[in-house]
N, C-alpha and C positions, 0 to 999 in steps of 0.2 A: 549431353544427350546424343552427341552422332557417336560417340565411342558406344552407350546403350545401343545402337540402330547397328551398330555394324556387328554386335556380338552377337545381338538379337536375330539376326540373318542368319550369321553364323550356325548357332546353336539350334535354331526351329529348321534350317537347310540341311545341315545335316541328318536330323532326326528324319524327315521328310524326305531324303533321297533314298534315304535307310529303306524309309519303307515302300517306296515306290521300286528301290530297285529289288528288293522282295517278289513282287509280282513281275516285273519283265525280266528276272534270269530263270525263274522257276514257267513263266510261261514260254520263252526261248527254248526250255529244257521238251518242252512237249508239245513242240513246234507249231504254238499259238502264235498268229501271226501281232505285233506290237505297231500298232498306227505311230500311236504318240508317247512320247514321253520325255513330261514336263515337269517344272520348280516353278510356283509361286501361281498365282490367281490376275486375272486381267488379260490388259494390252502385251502382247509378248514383243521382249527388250531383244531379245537373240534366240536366232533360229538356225538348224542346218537339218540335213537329211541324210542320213548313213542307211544305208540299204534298203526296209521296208520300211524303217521308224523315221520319225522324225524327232526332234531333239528341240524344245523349249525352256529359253529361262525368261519366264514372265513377271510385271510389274510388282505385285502384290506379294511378299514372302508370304501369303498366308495355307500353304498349302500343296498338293499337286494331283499328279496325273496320270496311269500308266493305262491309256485306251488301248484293247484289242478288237480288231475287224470282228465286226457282226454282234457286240455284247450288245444287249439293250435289244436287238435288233435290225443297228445300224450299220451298214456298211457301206466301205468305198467303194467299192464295186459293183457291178449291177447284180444283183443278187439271181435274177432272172437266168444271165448268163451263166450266171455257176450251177443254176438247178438244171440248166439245159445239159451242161457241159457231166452231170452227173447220169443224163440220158446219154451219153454219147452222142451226143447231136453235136458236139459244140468240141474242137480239140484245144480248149484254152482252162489255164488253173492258174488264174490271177487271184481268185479268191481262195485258193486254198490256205490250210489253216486258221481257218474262224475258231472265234471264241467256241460256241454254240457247235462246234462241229466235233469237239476235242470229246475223250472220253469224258463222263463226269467227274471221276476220281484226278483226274487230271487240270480239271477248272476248279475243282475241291482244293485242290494243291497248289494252285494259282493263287486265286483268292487270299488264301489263308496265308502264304508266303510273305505278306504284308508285314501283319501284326506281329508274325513268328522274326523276322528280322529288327523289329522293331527291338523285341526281346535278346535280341541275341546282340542289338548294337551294345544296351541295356551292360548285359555282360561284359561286352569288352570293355567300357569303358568306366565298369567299376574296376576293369582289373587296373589299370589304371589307377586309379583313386586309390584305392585301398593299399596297390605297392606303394604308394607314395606315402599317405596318411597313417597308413595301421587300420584297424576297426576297433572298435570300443563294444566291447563286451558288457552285461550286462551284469557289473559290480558292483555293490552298494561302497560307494565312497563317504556317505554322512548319512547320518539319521534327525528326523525334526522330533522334537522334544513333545510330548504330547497328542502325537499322531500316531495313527492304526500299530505304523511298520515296527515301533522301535514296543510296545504294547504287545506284539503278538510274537517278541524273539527275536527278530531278525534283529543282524550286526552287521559293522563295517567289515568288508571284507566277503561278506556273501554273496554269491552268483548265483541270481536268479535262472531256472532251466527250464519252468515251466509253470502258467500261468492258468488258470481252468483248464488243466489237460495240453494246452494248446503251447508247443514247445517254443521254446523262447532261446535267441541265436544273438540277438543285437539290443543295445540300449534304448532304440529308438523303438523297439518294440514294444518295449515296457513303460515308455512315455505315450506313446501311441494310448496304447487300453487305458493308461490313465487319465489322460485329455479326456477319452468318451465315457470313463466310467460315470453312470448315474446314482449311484451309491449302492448298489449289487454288490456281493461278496466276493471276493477274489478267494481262491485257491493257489498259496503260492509255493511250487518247490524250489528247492535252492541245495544248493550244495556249498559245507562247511569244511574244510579238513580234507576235502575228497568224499566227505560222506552224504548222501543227500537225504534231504532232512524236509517236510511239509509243516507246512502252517496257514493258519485262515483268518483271514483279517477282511474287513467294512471300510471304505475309505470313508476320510473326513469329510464336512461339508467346509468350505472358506466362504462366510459370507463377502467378504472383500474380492476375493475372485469371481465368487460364482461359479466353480468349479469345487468337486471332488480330491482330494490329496489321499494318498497310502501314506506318506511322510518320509520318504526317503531322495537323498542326489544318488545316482546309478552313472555308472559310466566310466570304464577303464581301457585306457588304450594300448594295443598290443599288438604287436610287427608281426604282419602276412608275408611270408615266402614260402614257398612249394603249394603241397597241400592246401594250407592251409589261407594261402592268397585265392586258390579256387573256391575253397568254401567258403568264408568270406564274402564274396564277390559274386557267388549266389548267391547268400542269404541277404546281402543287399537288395539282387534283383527281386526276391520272394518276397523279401520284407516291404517295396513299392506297390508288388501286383495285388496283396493282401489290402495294403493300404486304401489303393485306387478301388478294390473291389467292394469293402467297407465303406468307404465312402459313398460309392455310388449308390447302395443300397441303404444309406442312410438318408439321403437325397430323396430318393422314392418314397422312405418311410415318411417325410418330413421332419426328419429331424436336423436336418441342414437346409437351408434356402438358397434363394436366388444368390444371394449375396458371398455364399460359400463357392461360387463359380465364377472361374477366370475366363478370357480371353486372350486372343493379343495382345490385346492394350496391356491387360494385367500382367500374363506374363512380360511384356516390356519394362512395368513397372517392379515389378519381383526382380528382374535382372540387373536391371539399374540400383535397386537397393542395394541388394548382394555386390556388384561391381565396385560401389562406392565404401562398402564395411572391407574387404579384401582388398581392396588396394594398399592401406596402407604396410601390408605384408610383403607386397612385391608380386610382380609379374607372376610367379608360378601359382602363387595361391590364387590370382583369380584364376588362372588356368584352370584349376582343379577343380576351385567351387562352378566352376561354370559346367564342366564336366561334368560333377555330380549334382548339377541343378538338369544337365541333360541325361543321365537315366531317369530321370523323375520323370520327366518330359514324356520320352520314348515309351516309356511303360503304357503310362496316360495315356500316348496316341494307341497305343498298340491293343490296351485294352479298351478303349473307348469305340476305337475301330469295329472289335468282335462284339459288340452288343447285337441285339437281333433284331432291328430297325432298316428298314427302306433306305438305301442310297450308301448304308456302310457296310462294311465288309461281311461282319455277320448276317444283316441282311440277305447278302448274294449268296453267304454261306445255308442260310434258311432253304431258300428257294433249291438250292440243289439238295439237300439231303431227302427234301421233298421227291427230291426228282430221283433219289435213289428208292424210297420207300414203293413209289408208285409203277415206277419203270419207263416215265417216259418225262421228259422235260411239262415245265410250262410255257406256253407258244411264248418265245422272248420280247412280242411286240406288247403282249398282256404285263409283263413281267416287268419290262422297260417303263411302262407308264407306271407302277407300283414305284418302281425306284427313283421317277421323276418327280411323284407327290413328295416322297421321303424327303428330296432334296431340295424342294422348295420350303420344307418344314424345316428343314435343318439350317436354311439360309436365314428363313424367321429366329430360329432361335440363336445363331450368331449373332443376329441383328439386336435382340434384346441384351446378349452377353456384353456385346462392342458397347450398351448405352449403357450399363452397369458398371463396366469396368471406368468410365467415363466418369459416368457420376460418383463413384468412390473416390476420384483422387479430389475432389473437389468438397468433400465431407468435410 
């Protein structure tokens, strides 16, 4: 369990400085002034102060913090002084560079800096993964004897490319649609020979599973270098952000519940399984699974951030395109309180995650 805790730090600290320092180099860049910036939730463990920031690693891995002067409508300074100081009455620029002062396109660019780093950690460190592993293409290696696949033509040896239209780059794509298929028709192209060839198949129902089958194993693994390590290595990343984005809107639909939703805990619990199946491979393989259990991660945070909800990034992103449509801001003390509801709702909803993830291992 502390080898789980120390990975687990690990891998959600990383993800989480990723994206915090997203916002403090691109607000840096457009001389937004940065109060704080912090790792983890709570009592703070270690602190110092480098120039106008200050620098936290607090108790809680569960998150962090990249505050700039005057967001919300709060600042360090006496905000009175600075509006004087703006009459000329006053020869002092303590408060300069506020959030709320910077162009909008510029606090557009802040904000968003977040999620977009998130994505780009995402990248690196499929490149990563995938020099190391290869990626597994989407090849049919076996067919099941009386299911859809092997009924409407397809063979061992065929690569799947495209699936309702919707282009197909990796294995796990095609397991992906199959997990959610509800017995809908699939449209599948594939290429034989080099020549590419369509066909249309129903998937099975398995009363033993409860799930849908096409009827085929897919999956062939094949060595990325050059080119082909970058594309690759994106389509891992696209293959996650699809994932994450399906999902969520399956959530909304109801077709996934509570219960399809992790927290800490669970991700703690994910890590710890995964740690315990890779070990007996050696030290590099958990390296790696852990690796690529952190784009998953990263994507997740990155997309979960841009949704368009009070107190996340989308949120802050709402309010300003607002503020570009109209021409003039909304008063930040109005805006502040919008985003302080958001966050007491989103503490409630961590709070019911943490007791879910809780009661699941206990099932």
């Amino acid at each position: 369990m502390f080898v789980t805790l120390i990975v687990f730090i690990l891998v959600f600290g990383v993800v989480v400085v990723s994206h915090e320092l997203g916002h403090f180099l691109i607000a840096k860049l457009n001389g937004i002034k940065v109060v704080e910036f912090s790792v983890g939730m709570g009592p703070t463990l270690l602190q110092f102060t480098k120039g106008e920031t200050r620098y936290a690693l607090k108790l809680l891995p569960l998150g962090g913090a990249c505050m700039f002067e005057g967001e919300d409508g709060i600042y360090t300074e006496d905000k009175d002084a600075k509006d004087a100081d703006k009459k000329g009455t006053l020869a002092v620029d303590s408060t300069e560079g506020t959030f709320n002062d910077a162009n909008v396109w510029a606090r557009i660019a802040t904000v968003f800096a977040g999620p977009f780093f998130n994505i780009i950690l995402a990248f690196l460190l499929s490149l990563i993964v995938v020099g190391f592993t290869g990626a597994m293409i989407p090849q049919i290696t076996s067919l099941m004897e009386g299911y859809p696949a092997a009924e409407a033509g397809l063979q061992e040896g065929d690569v799947i490319t495209r699936i309702n239209n919707e282009r197909i780059y990796l294995y796990n794509e095609v397991t992906f649609i199959s997990s959610m298929n509800t017995g809908e028709a699939l449209e599948i192209e594939f290429l034989r020979d080099g020549e590419k060839q369509v066909t249309t198949l129903t998937p099975k129902y398995s009363e033993e599973d409860d799930r849908y089958y096409i009827g085929f194993t897919i999956g062939e693994t094949i060595e990325c270098k050059g080119w082909n390590l970058i594309k690759y290595s994106a389509c891992e990343v696209r293959y996650w952000l699809k994932a994450t984005i399906e999902s969520l809107l399956m959530l909304v639909q109801g077709k996934l519940t509570g219960d399809d939703l992790s927290g800490p805990v669970g991700i703690a619990v994910a890590i710890d399984d995964m740690v315990e199946q890779a070990t007996p491979y050696g030290i590099p393989t958990v390296v790696l699974t852990m690796m690529n259990f952190a784009v998953l991660l990263s994507v997740n945070l990155g997309v979960m951030n841009l949704l368009p909800l009070p107190a996340l990034d989308g949120g802050r992103l709402i309010f300003m395109f607002i503020e570009v449509l109209r021409g003039k801001p909304v008063p930040p003390e109005k805006e502040g309180i919008v985003h302080f509801i958001g966050f007491v709702a989103l503490m409630i909803l961590m709070v019911f995650v943490l007791y879910n993830d809780i009661t699941k291992i206990f099932r």
